[in-house]
ZAVO-278146 format. One line per field, with one value per atom (N, C-alpha, C, O, CB): residue number from 0; atom name; x, y, z. Coordinates in steps of 0.001 Angstrom, whole numbers. Atoms other than C-alpha are relative to their C-alpha. Glycine has a CB too. Example, Ala and Ser with C-alpha at 12.3 -4.5 7.8 and 13.67 -1.06 7.14 Angstrom:
2
pos <- 0	0	0	0	0	1	1	1	1	1
site <- N	CA	C	O	CB	N	CA	C	O	CB
px <- 890	12300	900	1936	-992	-820	13670	-770	-261	414
py <- -1190	-4500	1200	1181	27	-1190	-1060	1090	2198	462
pz <- 0	7800	0	665	1246	-60	7140	730	899	-1415
// end
This chain:
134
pos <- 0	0	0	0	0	1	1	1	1	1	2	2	2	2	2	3	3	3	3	3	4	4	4	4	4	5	5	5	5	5	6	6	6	6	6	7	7	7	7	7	8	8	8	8	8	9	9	9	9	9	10	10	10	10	10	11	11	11	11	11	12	12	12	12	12	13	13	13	13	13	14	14	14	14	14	15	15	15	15	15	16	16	16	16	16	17	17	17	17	17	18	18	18	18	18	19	19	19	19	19	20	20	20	20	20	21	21	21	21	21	22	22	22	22	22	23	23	23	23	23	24	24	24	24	24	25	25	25	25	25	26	26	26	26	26	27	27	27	27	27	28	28	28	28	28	29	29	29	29	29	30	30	30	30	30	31	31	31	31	31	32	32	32	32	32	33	33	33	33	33	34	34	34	34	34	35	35	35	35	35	36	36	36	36	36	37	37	37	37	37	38	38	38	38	38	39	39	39	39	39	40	40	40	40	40	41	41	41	41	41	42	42	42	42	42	43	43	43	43	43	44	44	44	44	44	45	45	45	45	45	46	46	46	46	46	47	47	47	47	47	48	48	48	48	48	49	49	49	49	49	50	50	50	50	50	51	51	51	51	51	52	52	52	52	52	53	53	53	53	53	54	54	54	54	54	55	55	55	55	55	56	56	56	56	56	57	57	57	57	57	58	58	58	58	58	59	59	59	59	59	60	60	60	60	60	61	61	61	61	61	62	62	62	62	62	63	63	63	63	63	64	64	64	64	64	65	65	65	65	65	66	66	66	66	66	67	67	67	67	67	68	68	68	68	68	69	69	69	69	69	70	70	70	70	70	71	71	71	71	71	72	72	72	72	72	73	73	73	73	73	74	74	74	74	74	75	75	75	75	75	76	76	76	76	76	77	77	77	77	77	78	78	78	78	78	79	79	79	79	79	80	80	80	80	80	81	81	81	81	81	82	82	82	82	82	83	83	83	83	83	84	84	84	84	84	85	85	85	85	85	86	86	86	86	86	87	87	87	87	87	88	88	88	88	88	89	89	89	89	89	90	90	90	90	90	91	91	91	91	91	92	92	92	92	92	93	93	93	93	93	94	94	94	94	94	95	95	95	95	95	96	96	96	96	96	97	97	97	97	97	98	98	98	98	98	99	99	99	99	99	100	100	100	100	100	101	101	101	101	101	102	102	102	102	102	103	103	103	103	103	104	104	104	104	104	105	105	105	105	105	106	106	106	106	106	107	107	107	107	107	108	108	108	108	108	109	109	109	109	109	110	110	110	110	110	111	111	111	111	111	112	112	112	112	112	113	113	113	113	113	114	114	114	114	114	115	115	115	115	115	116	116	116	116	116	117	117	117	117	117	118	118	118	118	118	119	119	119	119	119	120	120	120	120	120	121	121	121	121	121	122	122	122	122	122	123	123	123	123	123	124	124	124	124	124	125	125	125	125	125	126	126	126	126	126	127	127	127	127	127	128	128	128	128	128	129	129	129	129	129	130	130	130	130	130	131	131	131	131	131	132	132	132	132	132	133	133	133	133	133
site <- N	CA	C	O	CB	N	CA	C	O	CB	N	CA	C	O	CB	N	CA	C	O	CB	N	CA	C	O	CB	N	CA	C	O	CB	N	CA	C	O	CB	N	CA	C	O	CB	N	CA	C	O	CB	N	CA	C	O	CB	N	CA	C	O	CB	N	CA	C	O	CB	N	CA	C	O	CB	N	CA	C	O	CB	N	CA	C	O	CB	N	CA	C	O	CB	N	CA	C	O	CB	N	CA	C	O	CB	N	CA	C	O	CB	N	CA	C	O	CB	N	CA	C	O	CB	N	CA	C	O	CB	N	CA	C	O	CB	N	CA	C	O	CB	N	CA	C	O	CB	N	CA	C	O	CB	N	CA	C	O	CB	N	CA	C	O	CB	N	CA	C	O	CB	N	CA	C	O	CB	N	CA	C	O	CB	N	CA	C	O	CB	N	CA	C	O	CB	N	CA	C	O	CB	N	CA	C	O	CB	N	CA	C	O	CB	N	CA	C	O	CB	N	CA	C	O	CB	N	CA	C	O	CB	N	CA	C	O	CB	N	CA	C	O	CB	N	CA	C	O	CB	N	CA	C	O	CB	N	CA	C	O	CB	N	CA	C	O	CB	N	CA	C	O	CB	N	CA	C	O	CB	N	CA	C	O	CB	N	CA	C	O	CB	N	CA	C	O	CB	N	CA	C	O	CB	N	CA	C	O	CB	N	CA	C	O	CB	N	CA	C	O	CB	N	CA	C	O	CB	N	CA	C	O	CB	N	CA	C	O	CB	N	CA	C	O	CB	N	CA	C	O	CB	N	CA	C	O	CB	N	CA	C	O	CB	N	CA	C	O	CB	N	CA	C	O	CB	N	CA	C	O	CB	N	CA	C	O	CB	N	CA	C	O	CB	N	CA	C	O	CB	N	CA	C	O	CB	N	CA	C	O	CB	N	CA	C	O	CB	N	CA	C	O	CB	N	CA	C	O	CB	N	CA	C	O	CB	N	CA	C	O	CB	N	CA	C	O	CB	N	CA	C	O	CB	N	CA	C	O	CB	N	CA	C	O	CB	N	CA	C	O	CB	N	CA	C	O	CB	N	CA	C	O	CB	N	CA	C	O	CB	N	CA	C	O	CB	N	CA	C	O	CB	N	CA	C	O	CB	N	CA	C	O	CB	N	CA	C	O	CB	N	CA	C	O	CB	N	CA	C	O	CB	N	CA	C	O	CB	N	CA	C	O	CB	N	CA	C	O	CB	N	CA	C	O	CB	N	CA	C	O	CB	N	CA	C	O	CB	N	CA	C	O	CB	N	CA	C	O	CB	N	CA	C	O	CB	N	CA	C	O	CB	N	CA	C	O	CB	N	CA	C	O	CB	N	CA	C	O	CB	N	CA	C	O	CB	N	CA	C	O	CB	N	CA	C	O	CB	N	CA	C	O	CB	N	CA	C	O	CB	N	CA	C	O	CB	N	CA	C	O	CB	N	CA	C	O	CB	N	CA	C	O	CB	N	CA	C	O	CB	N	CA	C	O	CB	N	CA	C	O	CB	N	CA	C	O	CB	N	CA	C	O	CB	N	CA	C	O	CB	N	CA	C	O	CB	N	CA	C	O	CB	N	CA	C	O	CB	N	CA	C	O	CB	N	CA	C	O	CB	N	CA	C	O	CB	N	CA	C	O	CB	N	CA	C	O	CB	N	CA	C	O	CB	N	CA	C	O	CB	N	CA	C	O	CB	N	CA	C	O	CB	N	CA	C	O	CB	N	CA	C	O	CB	N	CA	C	O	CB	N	CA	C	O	CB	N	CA	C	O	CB
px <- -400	-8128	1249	1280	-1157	-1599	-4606	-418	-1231	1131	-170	-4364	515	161	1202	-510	-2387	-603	-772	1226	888	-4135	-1292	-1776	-445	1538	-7396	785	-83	-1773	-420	-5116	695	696	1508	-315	-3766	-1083	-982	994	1242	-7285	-227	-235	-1168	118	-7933	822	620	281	-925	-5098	-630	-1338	2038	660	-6344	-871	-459	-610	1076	-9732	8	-758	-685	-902	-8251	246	-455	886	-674	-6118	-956	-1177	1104	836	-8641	-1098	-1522	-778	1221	-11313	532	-130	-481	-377	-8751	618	1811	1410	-230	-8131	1291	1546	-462	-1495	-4427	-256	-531	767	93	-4609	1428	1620	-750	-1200	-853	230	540	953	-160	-499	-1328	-1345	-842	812	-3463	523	355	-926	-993	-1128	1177	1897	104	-1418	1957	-715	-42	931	423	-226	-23	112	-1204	102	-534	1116	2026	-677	-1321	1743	47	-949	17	-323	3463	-966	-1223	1857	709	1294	-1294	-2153	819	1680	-1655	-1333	-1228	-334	1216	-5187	-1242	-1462	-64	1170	-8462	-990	-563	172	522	-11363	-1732	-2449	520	1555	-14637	-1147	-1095	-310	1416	-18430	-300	-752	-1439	313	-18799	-1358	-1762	250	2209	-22957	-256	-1400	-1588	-60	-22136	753	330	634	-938	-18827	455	595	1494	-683	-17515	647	606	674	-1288	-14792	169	631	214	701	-15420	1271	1173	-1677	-814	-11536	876	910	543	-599	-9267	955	1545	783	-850	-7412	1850	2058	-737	-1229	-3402	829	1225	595	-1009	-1107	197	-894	292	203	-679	-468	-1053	1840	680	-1443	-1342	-2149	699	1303	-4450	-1308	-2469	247	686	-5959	-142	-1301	619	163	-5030	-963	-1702	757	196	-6192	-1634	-2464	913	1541	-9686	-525	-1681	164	191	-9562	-619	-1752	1668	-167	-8860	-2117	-2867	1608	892	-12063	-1215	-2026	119	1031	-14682	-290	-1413	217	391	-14085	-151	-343	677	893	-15036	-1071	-1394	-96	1916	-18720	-46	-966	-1668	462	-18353	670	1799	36	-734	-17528	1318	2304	-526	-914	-15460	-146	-157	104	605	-16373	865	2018	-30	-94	-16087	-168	-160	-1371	-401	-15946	77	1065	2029	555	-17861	154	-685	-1320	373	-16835	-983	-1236	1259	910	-19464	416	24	-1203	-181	-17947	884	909	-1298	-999	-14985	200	293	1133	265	-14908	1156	1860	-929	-1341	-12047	-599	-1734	371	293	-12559	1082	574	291	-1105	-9177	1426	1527	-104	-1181	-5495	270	628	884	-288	-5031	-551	33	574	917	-8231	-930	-1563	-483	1108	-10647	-1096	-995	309	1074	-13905	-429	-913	-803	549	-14942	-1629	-2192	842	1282	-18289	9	603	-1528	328	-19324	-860	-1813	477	1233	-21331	702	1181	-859	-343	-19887	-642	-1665	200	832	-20637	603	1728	-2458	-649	-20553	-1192	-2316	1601	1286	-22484	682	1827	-171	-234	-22628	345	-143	-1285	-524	-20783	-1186	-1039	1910	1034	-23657	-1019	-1413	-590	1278	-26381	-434	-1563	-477	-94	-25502	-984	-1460	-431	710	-27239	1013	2059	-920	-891	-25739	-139	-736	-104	1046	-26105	1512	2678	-1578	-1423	-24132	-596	-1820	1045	-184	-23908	359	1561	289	-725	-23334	889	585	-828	-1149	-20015	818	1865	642	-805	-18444	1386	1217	-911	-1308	-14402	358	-167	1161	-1119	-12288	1302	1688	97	-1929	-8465	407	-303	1328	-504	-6384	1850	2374	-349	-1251	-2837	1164	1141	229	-1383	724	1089	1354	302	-1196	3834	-196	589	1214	-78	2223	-579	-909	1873	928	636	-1479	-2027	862	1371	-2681	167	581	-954	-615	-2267	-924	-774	687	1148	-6007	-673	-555	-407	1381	-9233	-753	-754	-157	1151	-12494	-1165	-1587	-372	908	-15482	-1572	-1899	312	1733	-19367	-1277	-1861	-334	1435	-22360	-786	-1767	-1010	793	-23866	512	1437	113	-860	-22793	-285	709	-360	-155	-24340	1155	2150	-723	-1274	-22408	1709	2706	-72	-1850	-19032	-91	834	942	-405	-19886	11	375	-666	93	-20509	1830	2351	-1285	-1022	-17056	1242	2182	68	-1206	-15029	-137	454	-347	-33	-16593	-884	-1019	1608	866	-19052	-910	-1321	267	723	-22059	-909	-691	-59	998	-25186	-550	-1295	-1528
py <- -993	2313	-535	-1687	307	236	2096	-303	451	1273	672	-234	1416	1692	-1364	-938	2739	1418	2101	241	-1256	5463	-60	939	680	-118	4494	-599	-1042	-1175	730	2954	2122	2460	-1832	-1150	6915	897	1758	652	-762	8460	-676	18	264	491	5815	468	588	-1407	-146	6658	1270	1323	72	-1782	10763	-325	-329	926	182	9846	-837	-449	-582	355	7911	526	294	-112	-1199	10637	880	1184	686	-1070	13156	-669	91	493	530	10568	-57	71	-1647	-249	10482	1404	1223	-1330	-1177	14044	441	1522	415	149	13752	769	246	-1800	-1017	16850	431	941	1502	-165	16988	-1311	-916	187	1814	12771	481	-39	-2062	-249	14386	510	6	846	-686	16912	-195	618	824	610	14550	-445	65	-1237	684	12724	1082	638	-631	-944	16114	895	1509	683	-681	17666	1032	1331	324	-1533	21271	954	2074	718	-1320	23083	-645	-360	529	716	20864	1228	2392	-765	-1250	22911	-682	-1794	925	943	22026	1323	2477	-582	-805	23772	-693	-1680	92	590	23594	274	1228	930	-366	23506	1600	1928	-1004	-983	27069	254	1197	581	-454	26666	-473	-532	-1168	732	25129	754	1270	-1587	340	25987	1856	1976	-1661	-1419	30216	254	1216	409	196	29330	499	-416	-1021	282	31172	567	1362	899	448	30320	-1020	-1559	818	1227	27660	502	1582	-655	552	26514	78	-941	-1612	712	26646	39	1004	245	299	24799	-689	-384	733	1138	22339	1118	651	-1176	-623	25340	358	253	1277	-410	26524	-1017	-714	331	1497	22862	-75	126	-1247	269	22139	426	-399	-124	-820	24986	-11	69	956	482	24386	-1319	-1378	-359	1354	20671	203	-89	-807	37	21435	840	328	475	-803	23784	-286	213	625	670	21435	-1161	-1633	-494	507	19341	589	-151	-812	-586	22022	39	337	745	-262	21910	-1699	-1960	371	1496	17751	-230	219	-1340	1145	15680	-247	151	-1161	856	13573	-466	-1616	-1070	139	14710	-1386	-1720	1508	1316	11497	368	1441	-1117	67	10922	-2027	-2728	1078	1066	7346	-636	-501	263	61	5948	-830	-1789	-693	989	4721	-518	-1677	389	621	4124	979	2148	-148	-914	5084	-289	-1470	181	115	5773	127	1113	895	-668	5715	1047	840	-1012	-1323	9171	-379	-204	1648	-117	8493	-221	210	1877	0	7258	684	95	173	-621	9985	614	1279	566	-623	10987	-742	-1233	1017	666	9264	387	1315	-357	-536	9821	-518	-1622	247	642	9369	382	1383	422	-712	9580	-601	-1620	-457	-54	9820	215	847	675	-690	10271	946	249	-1040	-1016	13474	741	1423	761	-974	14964	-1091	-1524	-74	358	13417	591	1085	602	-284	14083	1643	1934	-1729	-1668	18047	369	8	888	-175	19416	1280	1672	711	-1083	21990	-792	-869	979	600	19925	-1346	-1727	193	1434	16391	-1096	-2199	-53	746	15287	-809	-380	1210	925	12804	-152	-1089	-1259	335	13684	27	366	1695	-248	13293	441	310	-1475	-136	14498	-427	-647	502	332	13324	812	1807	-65	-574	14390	-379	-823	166	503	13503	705	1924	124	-815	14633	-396	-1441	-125	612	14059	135	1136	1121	-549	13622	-89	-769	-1587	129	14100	-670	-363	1374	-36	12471	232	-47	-1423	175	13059	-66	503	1025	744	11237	-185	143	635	969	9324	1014	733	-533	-264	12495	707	375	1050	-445	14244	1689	2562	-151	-1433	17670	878	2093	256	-796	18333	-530	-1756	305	305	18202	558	1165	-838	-893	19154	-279	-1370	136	754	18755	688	1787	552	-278	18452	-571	-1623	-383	727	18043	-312	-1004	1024	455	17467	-1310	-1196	1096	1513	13794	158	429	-1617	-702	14621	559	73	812	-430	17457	-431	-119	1355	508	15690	-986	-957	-915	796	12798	491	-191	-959	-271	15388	504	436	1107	-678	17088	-1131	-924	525	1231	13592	-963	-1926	-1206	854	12907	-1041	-1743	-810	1837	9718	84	-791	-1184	-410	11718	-1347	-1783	1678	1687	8328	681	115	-990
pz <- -974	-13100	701	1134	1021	-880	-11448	1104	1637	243	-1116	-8468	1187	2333	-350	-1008	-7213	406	1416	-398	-499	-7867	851	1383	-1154	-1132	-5811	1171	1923	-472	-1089	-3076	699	1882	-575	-705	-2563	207	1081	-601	-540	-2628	836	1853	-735	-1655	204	1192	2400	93	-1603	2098	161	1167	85	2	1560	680	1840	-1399	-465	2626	1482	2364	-1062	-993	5254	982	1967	-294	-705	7022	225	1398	-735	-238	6487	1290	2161	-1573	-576	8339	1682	2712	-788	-1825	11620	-255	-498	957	8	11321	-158	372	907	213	10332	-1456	-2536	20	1346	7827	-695	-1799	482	399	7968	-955	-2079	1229	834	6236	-1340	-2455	1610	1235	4048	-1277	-2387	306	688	2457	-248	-828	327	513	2271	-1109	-2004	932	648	-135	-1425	-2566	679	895	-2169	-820	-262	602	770	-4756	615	1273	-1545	-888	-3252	-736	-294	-140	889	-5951	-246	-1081	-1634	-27	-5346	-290	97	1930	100	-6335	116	-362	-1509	-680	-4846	-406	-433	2052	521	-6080	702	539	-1700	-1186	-3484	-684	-1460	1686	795	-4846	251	1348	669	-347	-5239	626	1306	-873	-416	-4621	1354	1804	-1171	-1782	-834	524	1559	382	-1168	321	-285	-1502	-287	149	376	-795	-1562	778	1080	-1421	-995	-1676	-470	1308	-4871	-970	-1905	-194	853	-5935	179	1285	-325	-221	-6501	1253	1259	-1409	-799	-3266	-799	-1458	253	146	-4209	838	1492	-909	-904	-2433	1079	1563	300	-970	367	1614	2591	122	-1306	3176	-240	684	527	506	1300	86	362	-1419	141	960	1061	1424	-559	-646	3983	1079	1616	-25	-472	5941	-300	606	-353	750	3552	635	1055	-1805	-728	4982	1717	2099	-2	-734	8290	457	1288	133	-56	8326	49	829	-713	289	6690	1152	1329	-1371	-1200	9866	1374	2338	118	-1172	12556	570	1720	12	-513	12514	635	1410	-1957	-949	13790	905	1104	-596	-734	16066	-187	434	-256	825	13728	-1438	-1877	629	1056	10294	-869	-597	-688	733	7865	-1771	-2375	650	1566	4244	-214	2	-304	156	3384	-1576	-2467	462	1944	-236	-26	702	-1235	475	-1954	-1047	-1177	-218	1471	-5643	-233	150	-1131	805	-7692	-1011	-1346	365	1348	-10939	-784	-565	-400	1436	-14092	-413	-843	-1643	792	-15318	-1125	-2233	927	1008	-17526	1325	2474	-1049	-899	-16307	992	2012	-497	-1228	-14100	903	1759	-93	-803	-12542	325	-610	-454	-793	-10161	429	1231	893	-598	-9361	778	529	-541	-1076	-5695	91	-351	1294	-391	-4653	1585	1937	-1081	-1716	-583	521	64	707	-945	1968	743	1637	1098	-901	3831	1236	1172	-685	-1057	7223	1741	1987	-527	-872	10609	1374	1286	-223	-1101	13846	754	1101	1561	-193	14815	1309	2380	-314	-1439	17296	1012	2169	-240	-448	18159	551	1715	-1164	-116	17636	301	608	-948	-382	18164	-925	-656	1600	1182	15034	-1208	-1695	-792	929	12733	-1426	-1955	397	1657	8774	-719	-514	-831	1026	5942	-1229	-1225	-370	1293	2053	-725	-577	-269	1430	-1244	-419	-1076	-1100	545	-1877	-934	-462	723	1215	-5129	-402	-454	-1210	310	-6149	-1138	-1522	910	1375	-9247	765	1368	-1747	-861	-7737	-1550	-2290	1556	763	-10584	895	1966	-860	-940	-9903	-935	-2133	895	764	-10959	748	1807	-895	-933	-10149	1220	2110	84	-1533	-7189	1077	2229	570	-1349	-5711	-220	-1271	1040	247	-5637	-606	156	1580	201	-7863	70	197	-1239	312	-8245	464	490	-1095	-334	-6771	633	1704	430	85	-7739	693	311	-1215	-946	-5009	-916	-1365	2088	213	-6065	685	423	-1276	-441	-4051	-1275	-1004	1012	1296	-7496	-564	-1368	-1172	905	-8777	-1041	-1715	221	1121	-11816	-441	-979	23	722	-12447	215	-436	222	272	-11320	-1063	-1875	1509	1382	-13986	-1067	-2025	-330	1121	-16407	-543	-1657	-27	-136	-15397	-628	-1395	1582	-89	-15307	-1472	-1960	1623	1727	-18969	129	-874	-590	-55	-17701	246	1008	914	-504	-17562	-1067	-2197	79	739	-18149	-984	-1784	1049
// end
């Protein structure tokens, strides 16, 4: 796995974790496409574009506090795609409860930025997606 490529999903995960959604979307190509678990999130088409993403980003951290994004493991899918897996969530701004989710992504990258990425509360189905299903 490229030294570099998991050093720019950190920084992503990163930015997103201090709520810097603008440094999230420098990280992202202009025609970036993000594509949310349809069986969780409303979403039921691809994200394009760094306002679309963003705007999607910005959104998934309303319901906390100070929603988070915890890696647990990252995976070589192939040269240009990583597979994160997470704990997602954060303590509720309603309810003052503290939970998180298994959130798994594929980033795909090109030329140094993030062009794609696919989110799954299913790890399963993201290892089946990223080809490394056990």
């Amino acid at each position: 796995m490229s030294q570099e490529n998991v050093e720019l999903i950190q920084a992503f995960i990163e930015a997103y974790n201090a709520g810097e959604i603008d440094a999230t979307m420098d990280l992202c190509a202009v025609d970036v496409e993000a594509f949310p678990d349809a069986s969780v999130f409303p979403e039921t088409r691809p994200l394009v574009g760094r306002d679309e993403f963003g705007a999607f980003l910005k959104e998934t951290r309303s319901a906390w506090v100070a929603a988070r994004a915890v890696t647990k493991e990252a995976l070589n899918a192939d040269p240009d795609r990583v597979l994160v897996r997470t704990d997602w969530g954060g303590e509720g701004i309603s309810s003052g409860v503290e939970t998180y989710s298994n959130l798994s992504a594929i980033y795909t990258i090109r030329d140094g930025q993030i062009s794609r990425a696919d989110y799954f509360f299913d790890h399963d189905k993201a290892l089946k997606a990223a080809g490394l299903e056990e």
